[in-house]
N, C-alpha and C positions, 0 to 999 in steps of 0.2 A: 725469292724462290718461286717458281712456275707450278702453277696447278697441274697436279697428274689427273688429264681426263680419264684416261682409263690405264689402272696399274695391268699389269703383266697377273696373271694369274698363276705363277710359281713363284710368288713373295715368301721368300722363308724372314722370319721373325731371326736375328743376327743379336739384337742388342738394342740397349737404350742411353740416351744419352744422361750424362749425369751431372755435367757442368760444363763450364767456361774453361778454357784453359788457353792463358797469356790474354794480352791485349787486342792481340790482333785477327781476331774472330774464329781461333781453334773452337773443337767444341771437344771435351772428354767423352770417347762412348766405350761401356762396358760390355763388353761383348761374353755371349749366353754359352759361348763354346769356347775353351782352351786353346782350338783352332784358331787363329782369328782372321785365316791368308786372304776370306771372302771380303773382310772388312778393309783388306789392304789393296788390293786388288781391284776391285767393282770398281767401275768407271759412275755406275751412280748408283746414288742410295735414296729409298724412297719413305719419308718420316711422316708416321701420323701422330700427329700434335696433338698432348695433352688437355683433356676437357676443360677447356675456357678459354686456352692459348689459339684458339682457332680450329677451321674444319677440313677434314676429310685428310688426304693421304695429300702430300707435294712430295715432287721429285728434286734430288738437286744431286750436282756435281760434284764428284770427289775430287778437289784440286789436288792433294796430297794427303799421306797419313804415315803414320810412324806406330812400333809399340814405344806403351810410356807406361812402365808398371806392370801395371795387372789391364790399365788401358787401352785404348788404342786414340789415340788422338789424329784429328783430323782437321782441312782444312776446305770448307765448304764452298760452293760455287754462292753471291748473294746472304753472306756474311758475313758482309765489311769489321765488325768490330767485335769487344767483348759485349754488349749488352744486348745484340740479337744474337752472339751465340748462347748467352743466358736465357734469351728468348725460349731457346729450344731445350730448354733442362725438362728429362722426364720424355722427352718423346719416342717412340719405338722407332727403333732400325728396321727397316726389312731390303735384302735383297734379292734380285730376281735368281731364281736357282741356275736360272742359265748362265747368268756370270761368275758363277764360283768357279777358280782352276779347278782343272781337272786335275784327280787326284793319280798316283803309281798302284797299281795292280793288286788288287787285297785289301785298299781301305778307302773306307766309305766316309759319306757323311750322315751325322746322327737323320736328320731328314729324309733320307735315302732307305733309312733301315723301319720308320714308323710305317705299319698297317702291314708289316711285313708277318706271314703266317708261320709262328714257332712248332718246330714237332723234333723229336725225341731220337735217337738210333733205331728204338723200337718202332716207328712212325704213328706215335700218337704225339697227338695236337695237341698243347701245351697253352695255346691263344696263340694271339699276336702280340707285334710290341706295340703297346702303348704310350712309351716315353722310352727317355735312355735318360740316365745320370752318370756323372763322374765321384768317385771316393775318395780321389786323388792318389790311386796307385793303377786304377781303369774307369773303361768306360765300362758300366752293368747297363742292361737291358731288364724296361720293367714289363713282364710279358704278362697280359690277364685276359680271359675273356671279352670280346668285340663290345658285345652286348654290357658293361658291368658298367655303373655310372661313374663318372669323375670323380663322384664323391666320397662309393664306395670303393675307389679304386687299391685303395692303401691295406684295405683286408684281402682282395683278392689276389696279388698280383704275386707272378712271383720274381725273384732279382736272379739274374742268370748275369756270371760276371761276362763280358765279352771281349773272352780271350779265348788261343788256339785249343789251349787245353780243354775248355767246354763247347765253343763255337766251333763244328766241324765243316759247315758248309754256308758260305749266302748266297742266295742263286738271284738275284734282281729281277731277270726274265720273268721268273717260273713264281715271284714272289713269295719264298719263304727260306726260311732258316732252319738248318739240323744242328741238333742237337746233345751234347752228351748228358740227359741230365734227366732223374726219373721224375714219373708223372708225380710221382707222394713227396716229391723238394717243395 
């Protein structure tokens, strides 16, 4: 794998790898989104290696990839076998934002929608988003105050599911989101 001297600075975090998969140097990576077309897609993926396995971020080539599961298995440029794609169990995925497809008219990627300013029909400002999750019937947004620590994030925040019914508008330009949802939810 070649040293990335300098990553792209739209690395969005995709997934980690979690095993070896076959002999002949796949590697298993779970990926952090239901989505997974960036993982399939991306011409390359750039992996920083777990503390001890090595330093800093390498770039390397996506030769091929499939879903496999819940997986996505793939097969790496400089990964002749099973025991350097073992190498890499534990390592994070990231790829550059700029190679994700593009997506059809109306739907975003969760990345897309973080630091994004949430406000109400009434136009009061609700936060931003902070994260998004899935509950596995949607995707929610977790909207709380800029300022509120990571740690307190879980008492402030509030869950706005992100669907048409509550989500009336995402403007990207204009960076924020309306709302249907009162300030006391």
């Amino acid at each position: 794998m070649a040293e990335l001297h300098s990553a792209p600075e739209d690395l969005v975090l995709v997934g980690h790898v979690s095993g070896a998969f076959g002999l002949q140097g796949w590697v298993k990576i779970r990926p952090y989104s239901m989505n997974a077309d960036a993982l399939l897609d991306a011409p390359l993926y750039w992996l920083e290696l777990p503390a001890g396995a090595g330093k800093g971020m390498r770039e390397v080539k996506r030769l091929s990839s499939k879903i496999h599961g819940e997986d996505v298995v793939a097969r790496l440029s400089d990964v002749p076998d099973r025991t350097a794609a073992e190498a890499l169990k534990g390592s994070v995925v990231k790829i550059s934002r700029a190679l994700f497809p593009v997506l059809p008219e109306g739907e975003f990627y969760w990345v897309d929608l973080l630091g994004l300013l949430v406000e109400n029909l009434q136009g009061e400002q609700l936060g931003v988003v902070r994260g998004m999750m899935d509950n596995g019937a949607q995707s929610i947004l977790r909207v709380a105050a800029a300022d509120i620590a990571e740690d307190d994030l879980i008492k402030h925040e509030r869950l706005i599911p992100f669907v048409d019914h509550f989500v009336k508008e995402v403007d990207q330009q204009a960076k924020r989101i309306v709302v249907d949802w009162g300030s006391d939810f």
